[in-house]
C-alpha positions in Angstrom: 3.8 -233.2 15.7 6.1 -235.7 16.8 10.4 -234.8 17.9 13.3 -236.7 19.0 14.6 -236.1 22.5 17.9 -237.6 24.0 15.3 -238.5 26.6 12.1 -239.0 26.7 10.0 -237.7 29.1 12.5 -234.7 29.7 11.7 -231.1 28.5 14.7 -230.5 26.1 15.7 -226.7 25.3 16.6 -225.6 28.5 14.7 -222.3 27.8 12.1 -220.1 29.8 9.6 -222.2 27.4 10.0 -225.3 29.5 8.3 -226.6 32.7 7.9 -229.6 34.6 4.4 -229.8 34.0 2.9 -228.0 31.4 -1.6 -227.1 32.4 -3.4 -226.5 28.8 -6.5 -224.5 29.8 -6.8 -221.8 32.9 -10.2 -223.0 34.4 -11.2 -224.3 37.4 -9.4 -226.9 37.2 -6.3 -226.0 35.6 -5.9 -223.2 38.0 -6.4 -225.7 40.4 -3.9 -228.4 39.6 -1.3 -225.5 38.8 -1.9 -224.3 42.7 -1.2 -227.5 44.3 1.7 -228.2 41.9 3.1 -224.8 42.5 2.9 -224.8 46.1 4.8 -228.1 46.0 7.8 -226.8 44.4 7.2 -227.7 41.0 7.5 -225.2 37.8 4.4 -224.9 36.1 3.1 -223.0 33.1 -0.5 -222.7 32.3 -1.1 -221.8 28.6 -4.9 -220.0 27.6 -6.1 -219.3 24.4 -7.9 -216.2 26.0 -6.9 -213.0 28.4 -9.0 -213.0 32.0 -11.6 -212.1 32.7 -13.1 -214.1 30.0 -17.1 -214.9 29.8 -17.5 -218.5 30.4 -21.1 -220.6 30.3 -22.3 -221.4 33.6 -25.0 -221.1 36.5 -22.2 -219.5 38.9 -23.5 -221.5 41.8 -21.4 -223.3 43.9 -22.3 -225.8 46.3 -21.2 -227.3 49.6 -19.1 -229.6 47.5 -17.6 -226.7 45.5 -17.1 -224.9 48.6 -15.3 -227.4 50.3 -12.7 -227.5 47.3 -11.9 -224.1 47.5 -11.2 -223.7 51.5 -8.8 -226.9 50.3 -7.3 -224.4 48.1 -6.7 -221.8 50.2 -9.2 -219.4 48.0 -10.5 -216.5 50.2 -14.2 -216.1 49.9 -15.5 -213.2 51.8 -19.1 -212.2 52.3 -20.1 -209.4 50.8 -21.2 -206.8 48.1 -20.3 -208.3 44.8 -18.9 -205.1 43.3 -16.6 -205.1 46.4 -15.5 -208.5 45.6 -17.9 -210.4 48.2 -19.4 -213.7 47.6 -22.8 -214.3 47.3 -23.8 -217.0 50.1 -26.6 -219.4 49.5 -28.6 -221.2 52.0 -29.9 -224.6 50.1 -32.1 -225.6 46.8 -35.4 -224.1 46.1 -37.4 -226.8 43.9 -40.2 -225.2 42.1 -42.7 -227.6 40.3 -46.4 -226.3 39.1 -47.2 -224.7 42.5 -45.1 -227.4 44.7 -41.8 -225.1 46.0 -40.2 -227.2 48.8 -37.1 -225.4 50.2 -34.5 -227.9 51.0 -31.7 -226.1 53.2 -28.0 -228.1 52.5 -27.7 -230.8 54.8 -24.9 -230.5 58.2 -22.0 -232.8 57.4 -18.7 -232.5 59.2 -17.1 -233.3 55.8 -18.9 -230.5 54.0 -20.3 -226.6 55.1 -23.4 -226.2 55.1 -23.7 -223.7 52.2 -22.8 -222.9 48.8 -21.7 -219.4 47.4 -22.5 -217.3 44.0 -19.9 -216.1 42.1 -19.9 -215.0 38.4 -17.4 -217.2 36.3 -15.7 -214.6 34.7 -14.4 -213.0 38.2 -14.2 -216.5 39.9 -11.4 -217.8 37.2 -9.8 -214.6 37.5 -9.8 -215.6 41.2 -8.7 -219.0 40.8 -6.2 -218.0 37.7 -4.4 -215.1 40.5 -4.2 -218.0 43.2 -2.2 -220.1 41.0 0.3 -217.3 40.0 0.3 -216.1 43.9 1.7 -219.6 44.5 4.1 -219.3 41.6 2.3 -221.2 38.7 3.4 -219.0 35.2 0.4 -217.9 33.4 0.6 -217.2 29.4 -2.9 -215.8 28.3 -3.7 -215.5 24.5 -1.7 -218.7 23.6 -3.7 -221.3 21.7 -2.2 -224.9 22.1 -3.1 -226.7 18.6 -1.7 -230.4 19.3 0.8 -232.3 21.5 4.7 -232.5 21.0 5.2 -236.0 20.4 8.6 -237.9 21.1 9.3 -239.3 17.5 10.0 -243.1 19.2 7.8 -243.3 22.2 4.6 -241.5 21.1 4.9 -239.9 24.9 4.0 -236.7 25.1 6.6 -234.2 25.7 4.7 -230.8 24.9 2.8 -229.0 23.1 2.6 -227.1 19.6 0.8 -223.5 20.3 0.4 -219.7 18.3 0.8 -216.8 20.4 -1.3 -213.4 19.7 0.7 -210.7 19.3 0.1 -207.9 22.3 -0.4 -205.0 19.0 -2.8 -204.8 17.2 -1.4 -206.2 14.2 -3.0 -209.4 14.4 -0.5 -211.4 14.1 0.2 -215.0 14.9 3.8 -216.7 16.4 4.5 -220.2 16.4 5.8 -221.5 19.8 6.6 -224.9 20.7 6.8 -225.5 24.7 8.3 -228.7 26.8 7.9 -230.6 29.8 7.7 -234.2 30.8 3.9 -234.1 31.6 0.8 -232.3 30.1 -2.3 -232.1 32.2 -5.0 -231.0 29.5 -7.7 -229.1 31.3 -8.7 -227.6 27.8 -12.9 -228.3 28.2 -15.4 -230.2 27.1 -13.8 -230.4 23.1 -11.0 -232.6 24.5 -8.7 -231.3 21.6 -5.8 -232.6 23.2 -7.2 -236.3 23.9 -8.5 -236.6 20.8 -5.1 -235.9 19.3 -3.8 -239.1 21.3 -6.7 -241.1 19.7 -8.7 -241.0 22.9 -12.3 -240.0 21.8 -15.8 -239.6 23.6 -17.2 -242.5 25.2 -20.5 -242.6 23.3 -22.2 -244.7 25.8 -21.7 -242.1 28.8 -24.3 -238.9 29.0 -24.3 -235.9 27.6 -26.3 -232.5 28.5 -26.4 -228.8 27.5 -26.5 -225.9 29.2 -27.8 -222.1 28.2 -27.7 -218.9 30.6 -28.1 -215.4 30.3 -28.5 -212.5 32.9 -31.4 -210.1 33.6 -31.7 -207.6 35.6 -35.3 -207.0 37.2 -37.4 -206.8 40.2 -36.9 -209.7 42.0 -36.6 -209.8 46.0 -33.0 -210.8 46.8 -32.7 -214.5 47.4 -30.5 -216.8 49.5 -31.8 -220.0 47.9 -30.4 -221.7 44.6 -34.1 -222.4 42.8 -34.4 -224.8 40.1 -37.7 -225.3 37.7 -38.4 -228.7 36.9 -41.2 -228.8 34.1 -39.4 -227.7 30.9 -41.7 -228.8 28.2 -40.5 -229.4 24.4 -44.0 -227.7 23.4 -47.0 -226.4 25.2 -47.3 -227.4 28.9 -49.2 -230.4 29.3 -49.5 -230.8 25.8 -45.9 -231.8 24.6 -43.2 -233.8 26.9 -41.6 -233.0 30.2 -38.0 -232.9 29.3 -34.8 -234.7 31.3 -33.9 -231.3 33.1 -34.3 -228.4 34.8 -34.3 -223.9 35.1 -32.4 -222.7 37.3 -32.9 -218.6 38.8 -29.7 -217.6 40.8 -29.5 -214.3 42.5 -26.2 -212.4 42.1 -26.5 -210.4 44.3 -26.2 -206.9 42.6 -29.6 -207.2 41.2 -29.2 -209.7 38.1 -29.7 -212.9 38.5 -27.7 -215.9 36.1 -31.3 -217.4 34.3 -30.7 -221.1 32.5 -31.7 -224.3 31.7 -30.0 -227.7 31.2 -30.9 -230.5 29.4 -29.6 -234.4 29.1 -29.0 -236.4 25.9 -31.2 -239.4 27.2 -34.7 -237.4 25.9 -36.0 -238.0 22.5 -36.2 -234.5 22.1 -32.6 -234.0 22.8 -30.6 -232.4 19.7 -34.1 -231.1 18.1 -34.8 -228.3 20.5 -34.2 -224.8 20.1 -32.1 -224.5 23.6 -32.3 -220.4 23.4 -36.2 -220.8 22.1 -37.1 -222.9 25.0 -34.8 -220.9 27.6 -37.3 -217.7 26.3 -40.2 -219.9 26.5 -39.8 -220.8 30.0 -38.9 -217.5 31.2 -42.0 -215.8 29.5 -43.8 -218.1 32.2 -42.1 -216.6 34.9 -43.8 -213.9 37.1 -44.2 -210.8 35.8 -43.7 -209.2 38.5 -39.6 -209.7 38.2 -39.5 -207.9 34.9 -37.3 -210.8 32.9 -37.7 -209.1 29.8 -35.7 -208.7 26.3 -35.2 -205.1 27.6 -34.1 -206.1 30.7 -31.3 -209.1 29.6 -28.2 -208.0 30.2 -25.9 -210.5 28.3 -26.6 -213.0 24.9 -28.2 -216.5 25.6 -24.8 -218.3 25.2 -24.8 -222.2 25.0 -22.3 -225.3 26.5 -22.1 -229.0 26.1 -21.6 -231.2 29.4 -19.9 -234.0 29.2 -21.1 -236.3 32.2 -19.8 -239.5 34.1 -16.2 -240.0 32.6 -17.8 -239.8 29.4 -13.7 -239.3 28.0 -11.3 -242.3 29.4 -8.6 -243.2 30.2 -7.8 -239.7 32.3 -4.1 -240.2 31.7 -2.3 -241.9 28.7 1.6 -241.2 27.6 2.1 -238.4 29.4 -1.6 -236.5 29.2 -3.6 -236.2 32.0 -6.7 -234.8 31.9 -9.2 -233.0 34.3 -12.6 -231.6 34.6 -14.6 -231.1 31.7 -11.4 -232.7 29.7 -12.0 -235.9 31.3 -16.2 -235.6 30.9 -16.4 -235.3 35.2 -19.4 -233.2 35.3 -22.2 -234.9 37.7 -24.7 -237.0 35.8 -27.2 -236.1 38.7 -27.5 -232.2 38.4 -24.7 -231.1 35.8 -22.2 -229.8 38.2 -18.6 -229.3 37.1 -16.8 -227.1 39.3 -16.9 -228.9 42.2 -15.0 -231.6 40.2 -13.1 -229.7 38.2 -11.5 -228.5 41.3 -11.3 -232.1 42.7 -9.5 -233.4 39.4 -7.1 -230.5 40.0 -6.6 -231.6 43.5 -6.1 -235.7 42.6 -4.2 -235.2 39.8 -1.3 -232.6 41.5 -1.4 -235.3 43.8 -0.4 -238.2 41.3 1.7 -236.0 39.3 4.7 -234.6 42.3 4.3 -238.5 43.4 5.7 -239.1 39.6 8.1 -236.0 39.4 9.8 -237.4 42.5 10.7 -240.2 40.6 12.8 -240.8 37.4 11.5 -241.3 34.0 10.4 -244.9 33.6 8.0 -247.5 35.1 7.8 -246.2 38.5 6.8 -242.7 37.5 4.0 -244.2 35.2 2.7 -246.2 38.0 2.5 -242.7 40.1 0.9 -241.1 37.0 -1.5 -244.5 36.4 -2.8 -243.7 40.5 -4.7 -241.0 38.8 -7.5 -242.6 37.0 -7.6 -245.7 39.7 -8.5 -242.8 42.6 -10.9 -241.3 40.4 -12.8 -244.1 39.9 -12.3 -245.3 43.0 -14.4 -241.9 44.6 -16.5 -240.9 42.2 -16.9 -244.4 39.5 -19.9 -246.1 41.9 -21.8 -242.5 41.9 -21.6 -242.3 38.7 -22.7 -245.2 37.5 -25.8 -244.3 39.7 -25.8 -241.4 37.9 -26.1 -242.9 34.3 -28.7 -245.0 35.6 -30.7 -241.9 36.6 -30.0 -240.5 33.4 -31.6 -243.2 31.1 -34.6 -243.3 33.6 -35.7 -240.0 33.5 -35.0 -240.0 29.6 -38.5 -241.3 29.5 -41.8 -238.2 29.9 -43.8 -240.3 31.9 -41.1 -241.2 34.9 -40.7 -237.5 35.0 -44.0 -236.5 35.5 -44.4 -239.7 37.9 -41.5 -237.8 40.3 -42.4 -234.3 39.7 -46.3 -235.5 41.0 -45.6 -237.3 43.9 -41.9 -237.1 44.9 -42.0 -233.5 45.6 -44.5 -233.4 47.9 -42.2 -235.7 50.3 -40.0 -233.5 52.2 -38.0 -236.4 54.1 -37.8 -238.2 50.3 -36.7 -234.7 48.8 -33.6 -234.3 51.5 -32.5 -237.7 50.5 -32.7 -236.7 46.9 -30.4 -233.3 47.8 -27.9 -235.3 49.4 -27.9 -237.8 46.3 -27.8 -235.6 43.6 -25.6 -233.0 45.0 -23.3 -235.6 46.1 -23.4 -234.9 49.6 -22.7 -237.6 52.3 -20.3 -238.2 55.4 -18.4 -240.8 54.0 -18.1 -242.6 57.7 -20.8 -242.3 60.1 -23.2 -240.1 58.9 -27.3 -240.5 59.4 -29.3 -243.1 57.2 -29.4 -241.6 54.3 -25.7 -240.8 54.1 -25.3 -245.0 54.9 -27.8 -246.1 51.7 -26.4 -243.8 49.4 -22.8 -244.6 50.4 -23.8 -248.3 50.0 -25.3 -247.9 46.4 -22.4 -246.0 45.5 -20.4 -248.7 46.2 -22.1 -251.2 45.3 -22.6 -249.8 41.4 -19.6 -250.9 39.1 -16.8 -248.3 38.7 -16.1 -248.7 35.2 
């Protein structure tokens, strides 16, 4: 996988297959980093193993934080009927634990809105992947990247090896090889590209795994995200109280996205039947809102979360990586989006700072910004988050906070703002000021 180049760090065909920055994977975040580069006057092609709309796993809810990103990006989000392309808008977090529900609406920042929107994945990428070609980022869909284009002397990365699916019918595979100085892999949580530059998974960061579905039932529509807290590995109160937690979202047009997530830090965690418990815990749901087998609209599909820079470094000759690439989902309550789209952000930052300069030490120390800034916002928080993690690994701790936490409103709101991430950086009321302060105090690395 490796070539010579008469420059390295230059694409070097001179053909429509080269770029200035080449965005493996057409997610949130790639479609994100491609906007901002686009807009900046860079060329950009995205390559995507698969055509849009594409399924993808996820809760489709968005918070403040998520929101916040996308008004940054210039995404229209009008309110609305979802079948006319409206967004779902959602008020706060409904927390539902044996019969404790404690509504906690999301907190008014002047850095964040105050709420969070629903939107089903495979339309939102199609939204995100349309902004990025509106802006003048080249999409090629159906194009599977298989390994980096190495420079034979360097070992920088100068592009990438991919097959193309032919438009027919026929089946049939082409072998294309495409250049550019920089590669920003925003190819998931399997990190194909990092691992082919020898940069594995951190073992000692957290894991989780998500399953979802859709039913479509009798429930009264809902302007609250609500999350379940007691997922047991057996019968309740007879078995463990796992490290995670349902979640019910209303979409709006009468289904609503039905999951679960669960972290690695459990004893339980690689033995359980994900889609068995996901049908477990629903059968305990009313009756009333007709979640049945009849009524699921969709398979029970599964996804692995790779949590708290759980892939480092983010950049290394020539890759740089974003969202679930470089393992930014939030330790605290499995997010990704929101930092998908902040990776994008960051990175198409570092990256036009480093095409304005020529190949050598001064772009890498533009490109090396990358990791220092994310580490810099988000390292202390998620260090506090991998401390959470190991904690509520253990049964007893959970039922300990599920007991007597919940019934604390004012101890509840500080938990929202902690685990979603949600603080005025400057200023900001008492809670903002301790959570800030742990955050920074925590080691980054």
């Amino acid at each position: 996988m490796s070539e010579s180049s008469p420059e390295p760090g230059r694409p070097t065909s001179g053909t429509a297959d080269d770029a200035d920055v080449i965005v493996v994977g057409a997610g949130p975040a790639g479609a994100a980093v491609a906007t901002y580069l686009a807009r900046a006057g860079h060329d950009v092609l995205v390559l995507d193993k698969s055509a849009f709309p594409r399924p993808k796993v996820c809760g489709d809810g968005l918070t403040p934080r998520a929101v916040r990103e996308l008004i940054a990006l210039g995404v229209p989000t009008p309110l609305g009927d979802p079948a006319e392309g409206g967004w779902v808008r959602n008020t706060g977090l409904r927390i539902v634990a044996g019969r404790t529900r404690l509504e906690l609406p999301w907190p008014q920042l002047g850095t964040f809105p105050d709420y969070g929107l629903v939107c089903p994945r495979d339309r939102f990428d199609r939204i995100l992947v349309d902004h990025a070609r509106s802006a003048g980022a080249r999409l090629r869909e159906r194009t599977t990247v298989t390994g980096p284009l190495l420079h034979e002397r360097t070992g920088r990365t100068i592009g990438v090896h991919a097959r193309l699916q032919a438009d027919d019918a026929s089946g049939d595979e082409v072998e294309r090889v495409y250049r550019a100085p920089l590669v920003v892999a925003a190819d998931g949580a399997s990190g194909r590209l990092a691992l082919s530059l020898g940069i594995p998974r951190r073992q000692d960061r957290p894991m989780g795994v998500a399953v979802r579905t859709y039913y479509r039932g009798e429930r009264p529509r809902d302007e609250w995200l609500e999350s379940w807290l007691e997922l047991w590995d057996g019968p309740p109160h007879r078995s463990n109280l796992l490290p995670g937690y349902g979640w019910i979202f209303d979409m709006g047009d009468g289904t609503s996205n039905v999951g679960l997530g669960i972290l690695n830090s459990s004893s339980a965690f690689g033995r359980v039947d994900y889609r068995d418990l996901l049908q477990r815990w629903v059968a305990t749901l009313p009756e009333e809102w007709g979640f049945t087998d009849g009524s699921r609209t969709e398979p029970v599909r599964g996804a692995a979360l790779p949590m708290g820079f759980n892939r480092s470094p983010q950049y290394a000759r020539g890759l740089m990586m974003v969202g679930d690439a470089a393992g930014l989902v939030n330790p605290f309550n499995g997010e990704g989006i929101a930092y998908a789209l902040q990776s994008g952000r960051m990175a198409a930052e570092c990256l036009s700072q480093a095409l304005a300069r020529p190949p050598g030490s001064g772009r890498e120390q533009a490109l090396m910004a990358y990791p220092r800034a994310l580490h810099d916002q988000l390292g202390g928080y998620y260090t506090l988050g991998r401390y959470f993690v190991r904690i509520i690994g253990h049964p007893e701790v959970m039922r300990l906070a599920t007991r007597y936490g919940l019934p604390r409103p004012t101890l509840m709101r500080f938990t929202l703002k902690l685990m979603a991430n949600l603080t005025d950086p400057r200023g900001g009321d008492t809670m903002d000021k301790v959570i800030n302060g742990l955050s920074r105090l925590a080691p980054t690395a």
